[in-house]
C-alpha positions in Angstrom: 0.0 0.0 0.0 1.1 3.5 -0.7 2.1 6.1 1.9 -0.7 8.1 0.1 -3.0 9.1 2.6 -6.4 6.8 2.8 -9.4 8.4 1.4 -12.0 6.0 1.8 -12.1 2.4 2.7 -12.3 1.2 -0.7 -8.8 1.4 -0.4 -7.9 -1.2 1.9 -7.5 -4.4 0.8 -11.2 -5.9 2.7 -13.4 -8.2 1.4 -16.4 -7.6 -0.6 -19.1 -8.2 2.1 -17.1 -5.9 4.7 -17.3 -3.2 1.8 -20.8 -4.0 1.5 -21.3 -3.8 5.3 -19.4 0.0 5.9 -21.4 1.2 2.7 -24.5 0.4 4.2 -23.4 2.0 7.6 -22.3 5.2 5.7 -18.8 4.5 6.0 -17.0 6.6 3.7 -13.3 7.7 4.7 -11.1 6.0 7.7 -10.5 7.9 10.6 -6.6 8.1 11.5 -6.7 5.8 13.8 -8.5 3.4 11.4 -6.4 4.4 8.2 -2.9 3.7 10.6 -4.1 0.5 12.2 -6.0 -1.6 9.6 -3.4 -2.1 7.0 -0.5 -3.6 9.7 -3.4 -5.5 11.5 -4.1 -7.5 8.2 -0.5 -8.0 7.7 -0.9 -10.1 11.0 1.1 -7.5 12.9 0.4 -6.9 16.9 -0.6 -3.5 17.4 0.1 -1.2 20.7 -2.8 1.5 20.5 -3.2 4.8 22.0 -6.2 6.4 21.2 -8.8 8.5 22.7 -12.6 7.5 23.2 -14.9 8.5 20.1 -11.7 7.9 17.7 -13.3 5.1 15.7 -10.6 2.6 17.0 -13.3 -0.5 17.3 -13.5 -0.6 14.0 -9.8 0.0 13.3 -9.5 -3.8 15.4 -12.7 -5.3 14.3 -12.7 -5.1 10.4 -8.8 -6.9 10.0 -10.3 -9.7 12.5 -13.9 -10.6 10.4 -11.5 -10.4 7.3 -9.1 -12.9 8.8 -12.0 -14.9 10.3 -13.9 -14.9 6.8 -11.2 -16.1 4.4 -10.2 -18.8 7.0 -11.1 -22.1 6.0 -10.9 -23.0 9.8 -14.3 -23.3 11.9 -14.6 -22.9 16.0 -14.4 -26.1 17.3 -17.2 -26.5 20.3 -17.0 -24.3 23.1 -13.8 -22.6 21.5 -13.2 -19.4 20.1 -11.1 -17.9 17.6 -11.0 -14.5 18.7 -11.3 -13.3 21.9 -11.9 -9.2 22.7 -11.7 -8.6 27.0 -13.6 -5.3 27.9 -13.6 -3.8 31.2 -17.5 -3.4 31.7 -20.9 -4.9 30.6 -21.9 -1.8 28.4 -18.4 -1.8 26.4 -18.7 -5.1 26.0 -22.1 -4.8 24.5 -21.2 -2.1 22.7 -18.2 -3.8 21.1 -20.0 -6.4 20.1 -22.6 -4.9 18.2 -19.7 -3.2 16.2 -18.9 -6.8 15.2 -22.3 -7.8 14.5 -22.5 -4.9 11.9 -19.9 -5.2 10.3 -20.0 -8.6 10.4 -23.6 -8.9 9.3 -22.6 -10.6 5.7 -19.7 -13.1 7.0 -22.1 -15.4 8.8 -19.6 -16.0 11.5 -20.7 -17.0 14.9 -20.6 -14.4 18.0 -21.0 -13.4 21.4 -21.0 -11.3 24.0 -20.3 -12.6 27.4 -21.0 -10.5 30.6 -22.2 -10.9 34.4 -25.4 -10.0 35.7 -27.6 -11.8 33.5 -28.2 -15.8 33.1 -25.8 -18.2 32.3 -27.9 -20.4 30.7 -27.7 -18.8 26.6 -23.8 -17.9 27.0 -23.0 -21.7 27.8 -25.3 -22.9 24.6 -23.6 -20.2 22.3 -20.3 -20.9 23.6 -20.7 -25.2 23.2 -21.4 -24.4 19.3 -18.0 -22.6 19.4 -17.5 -19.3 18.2 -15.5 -17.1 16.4 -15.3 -14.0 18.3 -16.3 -13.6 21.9 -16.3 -10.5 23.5 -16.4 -11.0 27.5 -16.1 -9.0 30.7 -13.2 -10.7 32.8 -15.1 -11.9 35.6 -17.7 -13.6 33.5 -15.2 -15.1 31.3 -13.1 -17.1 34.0 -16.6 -18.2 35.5 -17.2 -19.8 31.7 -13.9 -21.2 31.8 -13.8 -22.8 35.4 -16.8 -24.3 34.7 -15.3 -26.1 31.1 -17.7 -24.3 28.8 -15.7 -21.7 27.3 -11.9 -23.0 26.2 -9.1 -20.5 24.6 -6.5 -23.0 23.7 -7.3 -22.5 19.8 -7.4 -18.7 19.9 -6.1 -16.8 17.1 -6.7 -13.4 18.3 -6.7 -11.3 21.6 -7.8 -8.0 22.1 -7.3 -6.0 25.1 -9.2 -3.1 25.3 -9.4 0.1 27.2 -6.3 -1.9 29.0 -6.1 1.6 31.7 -9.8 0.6 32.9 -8.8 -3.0 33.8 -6.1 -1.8 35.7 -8.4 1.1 37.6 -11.0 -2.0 38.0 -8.6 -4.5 39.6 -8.6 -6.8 37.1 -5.0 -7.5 36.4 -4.6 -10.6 38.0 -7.7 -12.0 35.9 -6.0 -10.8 32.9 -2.7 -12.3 33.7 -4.6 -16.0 34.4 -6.0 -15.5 31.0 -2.8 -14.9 29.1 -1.7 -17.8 30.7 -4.1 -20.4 29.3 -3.8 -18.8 25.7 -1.6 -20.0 22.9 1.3 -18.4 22.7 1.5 -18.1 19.0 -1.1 -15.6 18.3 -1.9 -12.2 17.3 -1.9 -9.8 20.2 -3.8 -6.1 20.0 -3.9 -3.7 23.3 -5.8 -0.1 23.2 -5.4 1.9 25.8 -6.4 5.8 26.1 -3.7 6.4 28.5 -0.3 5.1 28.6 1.1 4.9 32.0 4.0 2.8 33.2 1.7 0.2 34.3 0.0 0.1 30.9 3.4 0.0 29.3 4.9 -2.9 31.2 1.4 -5.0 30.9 1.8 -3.9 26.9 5.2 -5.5 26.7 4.2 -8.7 28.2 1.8 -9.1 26.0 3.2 -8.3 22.8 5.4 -9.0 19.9 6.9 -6.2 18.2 4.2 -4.4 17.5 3.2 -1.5 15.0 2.3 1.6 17.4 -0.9 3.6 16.8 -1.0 6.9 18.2 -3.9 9.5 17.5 -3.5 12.6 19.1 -1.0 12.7 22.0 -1.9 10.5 25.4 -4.7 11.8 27.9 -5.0 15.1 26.1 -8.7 15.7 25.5 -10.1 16.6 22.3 -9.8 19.9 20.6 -13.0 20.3 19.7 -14.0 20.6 23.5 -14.6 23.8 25.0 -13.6 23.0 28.5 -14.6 25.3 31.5 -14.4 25.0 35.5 -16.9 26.6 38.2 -15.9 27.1 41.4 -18.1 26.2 44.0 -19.0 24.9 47.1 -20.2 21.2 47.7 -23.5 22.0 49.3 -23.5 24.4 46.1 -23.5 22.0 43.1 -27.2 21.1 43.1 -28.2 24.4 42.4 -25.5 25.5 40.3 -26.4 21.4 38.0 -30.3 22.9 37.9 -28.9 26.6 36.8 -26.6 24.5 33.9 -29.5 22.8 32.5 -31.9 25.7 32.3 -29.4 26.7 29.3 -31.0 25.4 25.7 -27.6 24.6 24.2 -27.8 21.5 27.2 -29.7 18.9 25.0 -28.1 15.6 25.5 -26.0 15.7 28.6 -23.5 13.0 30.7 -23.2 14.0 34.2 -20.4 12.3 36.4 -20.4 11.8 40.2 -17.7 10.2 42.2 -20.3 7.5 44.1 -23.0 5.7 43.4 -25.3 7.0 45.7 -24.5 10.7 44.4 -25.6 9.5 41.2 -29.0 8.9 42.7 -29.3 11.8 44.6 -28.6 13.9 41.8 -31.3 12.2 39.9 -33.8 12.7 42.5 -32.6 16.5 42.4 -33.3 16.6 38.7 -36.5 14.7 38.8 -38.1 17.3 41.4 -37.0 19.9 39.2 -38.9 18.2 35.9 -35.8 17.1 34.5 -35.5 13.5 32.6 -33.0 11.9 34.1 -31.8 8.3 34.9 -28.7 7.1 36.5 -26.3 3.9 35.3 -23.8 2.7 37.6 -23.3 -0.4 39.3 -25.9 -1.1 41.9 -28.3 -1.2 38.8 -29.4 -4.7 37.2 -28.2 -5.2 34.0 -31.5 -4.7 32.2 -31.7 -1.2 34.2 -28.2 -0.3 32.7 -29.2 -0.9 28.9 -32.7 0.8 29.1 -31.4 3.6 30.7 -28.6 3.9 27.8 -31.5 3.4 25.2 -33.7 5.9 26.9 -30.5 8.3 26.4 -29.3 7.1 23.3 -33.0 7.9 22.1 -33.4 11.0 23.3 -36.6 10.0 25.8 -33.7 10.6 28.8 -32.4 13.9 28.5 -29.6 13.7 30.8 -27.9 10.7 32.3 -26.1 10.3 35.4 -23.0 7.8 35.7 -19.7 6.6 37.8 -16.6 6.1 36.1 -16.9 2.9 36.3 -20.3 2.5 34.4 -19.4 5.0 31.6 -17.2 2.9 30.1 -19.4 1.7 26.8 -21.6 5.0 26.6 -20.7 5.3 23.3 -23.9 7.9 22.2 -23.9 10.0 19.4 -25.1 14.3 20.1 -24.2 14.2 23.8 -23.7 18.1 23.8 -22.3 18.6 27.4 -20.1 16.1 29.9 -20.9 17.8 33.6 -18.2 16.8 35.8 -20.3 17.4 39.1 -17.5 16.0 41.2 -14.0 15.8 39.6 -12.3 12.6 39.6 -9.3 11.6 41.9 -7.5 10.1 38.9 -6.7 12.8 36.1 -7.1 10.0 33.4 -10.8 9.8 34.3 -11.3 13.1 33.3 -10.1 12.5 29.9 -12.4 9.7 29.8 -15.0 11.3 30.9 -15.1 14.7 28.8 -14.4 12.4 25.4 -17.7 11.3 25.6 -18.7 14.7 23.8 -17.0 16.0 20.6 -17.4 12.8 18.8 -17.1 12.3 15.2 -16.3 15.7 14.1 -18.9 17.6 16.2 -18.1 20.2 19.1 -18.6 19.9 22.8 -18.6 21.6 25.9 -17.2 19.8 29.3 -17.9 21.6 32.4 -16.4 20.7 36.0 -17.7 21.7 39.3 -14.9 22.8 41.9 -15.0 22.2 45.3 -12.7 23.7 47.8 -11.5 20.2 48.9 -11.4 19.2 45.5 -8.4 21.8 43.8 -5.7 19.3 44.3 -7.8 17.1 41.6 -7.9 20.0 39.4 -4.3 20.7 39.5 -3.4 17.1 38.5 -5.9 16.9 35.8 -4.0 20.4 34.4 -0.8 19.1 34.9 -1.6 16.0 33.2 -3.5 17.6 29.8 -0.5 20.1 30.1 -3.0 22.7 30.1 -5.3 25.4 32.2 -9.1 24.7 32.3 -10.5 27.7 31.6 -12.5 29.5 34.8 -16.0 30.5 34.5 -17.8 32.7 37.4 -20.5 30.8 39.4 -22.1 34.4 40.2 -22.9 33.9 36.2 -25.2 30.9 36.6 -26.8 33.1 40.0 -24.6 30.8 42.3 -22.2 32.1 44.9 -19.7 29.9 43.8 -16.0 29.7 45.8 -12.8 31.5 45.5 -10.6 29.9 43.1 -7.0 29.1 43.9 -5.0 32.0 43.4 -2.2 30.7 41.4 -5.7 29.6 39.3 -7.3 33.0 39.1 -4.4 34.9 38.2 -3.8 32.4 35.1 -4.1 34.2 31.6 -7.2 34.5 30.1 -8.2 31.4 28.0 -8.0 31.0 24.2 -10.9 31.7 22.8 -13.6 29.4 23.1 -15.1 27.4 20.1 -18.5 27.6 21.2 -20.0 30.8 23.1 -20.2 31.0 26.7 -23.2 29.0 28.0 -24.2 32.3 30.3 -23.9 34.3 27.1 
């Protein structure tokens, strides 16, 4: 292939029905991470990603594995897989594999998705057909295993996504037990949005000299998102969230909170004030989880409350604002978090309520994007709002903002 840039997939060397497939998604020209990733991947290359949420990098993994998977001559033996993709949570894993199932839709390969919460019962009969791509939750996946229904030794292909999540979520030793009851001749993909050492070291040990994929530079946020902070005080961020949404520009928006039960209050708030709202996170059944993602995804839920932990998999198109109602102790959250908006070419606005106690999380998010969040007054929004730090408020003014000032 030439070193031309890629203008549309009809480029790259897939097979007719994945053509067919993408055109009848409206698939017309890679995104970067696609047009770098793709190409190696069918060459049979392992591949260290680094990519932001919303960068298309699903289908940068997904498309080289159904073409390797179609023009195979091989079939899943029962209750083994070809292809296994590990996510960190239910809704990501969900989400990944209905990526598969579209663009899959004229292989007629065999899938599923395997996840906690919900009934063994059909993930044991899909699995003892065999399969050629499963896309599992960890927990879930050594349950299948230690039972004798789910078996990796004939595994062609291992995907690790959002690989900084699993470690957040604890699940490195699950990960490690899995890598050890896989072949060892395989093909080996890791996406991560972040890069820490942790990340790095994990990467290494699972990979063979592998092509590197980097879209825009680690844990910085997306330029198209006009980022802002208020300053205010915790008894304060109720009224300041109910002054936020009063703003028309607020159609579609993800709010964050730190607990679970903050999560429900704040939905409670919002309900009282005759505002659609439902919360995800992970006290809620599995069934609760995906209706209150379709409600959002539809547009019958107009703003949707999650923990870091559930947002993983809220991949929904026209969310206009991320509210960070309580800033997250780890900085990489809040690149997570805020990369929900400004999808797919569109703008977005991400806006983070300050807390006295909570300025030392501010300054680590700023040191990590390598840059000042730009400081909006409370007192606009009618809220008293709290001094800012003064090595904060003396900053320079911001650059100026894509989209107008919400109090404008």
């Amino acid at each position: 292939m030439s070193d031309s840039p890629l203008n549309s997939f009809d480029q790259l060397a897939l097979c007719a029905p994945l053509q067919r497939a993408l055109r009848s998604l409206g698939y017309q020209t890679p995104t970067p991470v696609q047009a770098a990733a793709i190409p190696p991947l069918l060459e049979g290359r392992d591949l260290l990603g680094c990519s932001q949420t919303g960068t298309g990098k699903t289908a940068a993994f997904a498309l080289p594995i159904l073409q390797k998977l179609s023009l195979s001559k091989q079939r899943p033996a029962p209750r083994n897989t070809r292809t296994l993709v590990l996510t960190p949570t239910r809704e990501l894993a969900v989400q990944v594999a209905s990526s598969f199932q579209d663009y899959g839709r004229y292989l007629g390969l065999k899938m599923a998705v395997v996840y906690g919460g919900v009934s063994l019962g059909p993930q044991i009969r899909a699995c003892s057909r065999g399969l050629d791509v499963v896309v599992a939750t960890p927990g879930r996946l050594m349950d299948l295993m230690a039972r004798g229904h789910l078996l990796l030794g004939n595994l062609d292909t291992f995907v690790l996504d959002e690989a900084d999540r699993m470690l957040d979520m604890g699940f490195l030793p699950d990960i490690k037990r899995i890598l050890s009851l896989i072949p060892k001749r395989r093909q080996s993909l890791f996406f991560s949005a972040t890069m820490p050492s942790a990340i790095a070291k994990l990467a290494d040990s699972i990979l063979t000299d592998p092509v590197r994929v980097q879209v825009a530079p680690a844990a910085t946020p997306v330029d198209l998102i006009d980022q802002r902070v208020l300053f205010v005080t915790q008894n304060d961020k109720r009224a300041l969230l109910g002054e936020v949404l009063k703003d028309s520009q607020t159609e579609r928006v993800l709010v964050f909170t730190r607990t679970k039960h903050a999560a429900d209050r704040v939905v409670q708030q919002l309900v009282r004030s005759q505002v659609n709202a439902e919360a995800i996170h992970g006290n809620k059944s599995q069934n609760a989880r995906q209706n209150a993602l379709t409600n959002f995804r539809n547009g019958r839920t107009r703003v949707l409350v999650a923990t870091d932990i559930a947002s993983r998999g809220i991949d929904v198109e026209g969310i206009t604002h991320v509210i960070n109602y309580d800033l997250p102790h780890e900085p990489e959250s809040y690149v997570h978090r805020i990369g929900r908006t400004g999808r797919a070419g569109s703008d977005g606005v991400a806006i983070s309520f300050c807390a006295p106690q909570e300025k030392i999380c501010l300054r680590n998010i700023e040191r990590l994007i390598r840059q000042a969040v730009p400081v909006q007054d409370s007192r606009s929004y009618g809220v008293a709002g709290s001094r800012p730090p003064q090595n904060l408020a003396a900053r320079r003014p911001p650059r100026h903002n894509r989209r107008p000032s919400l109090a404008a």
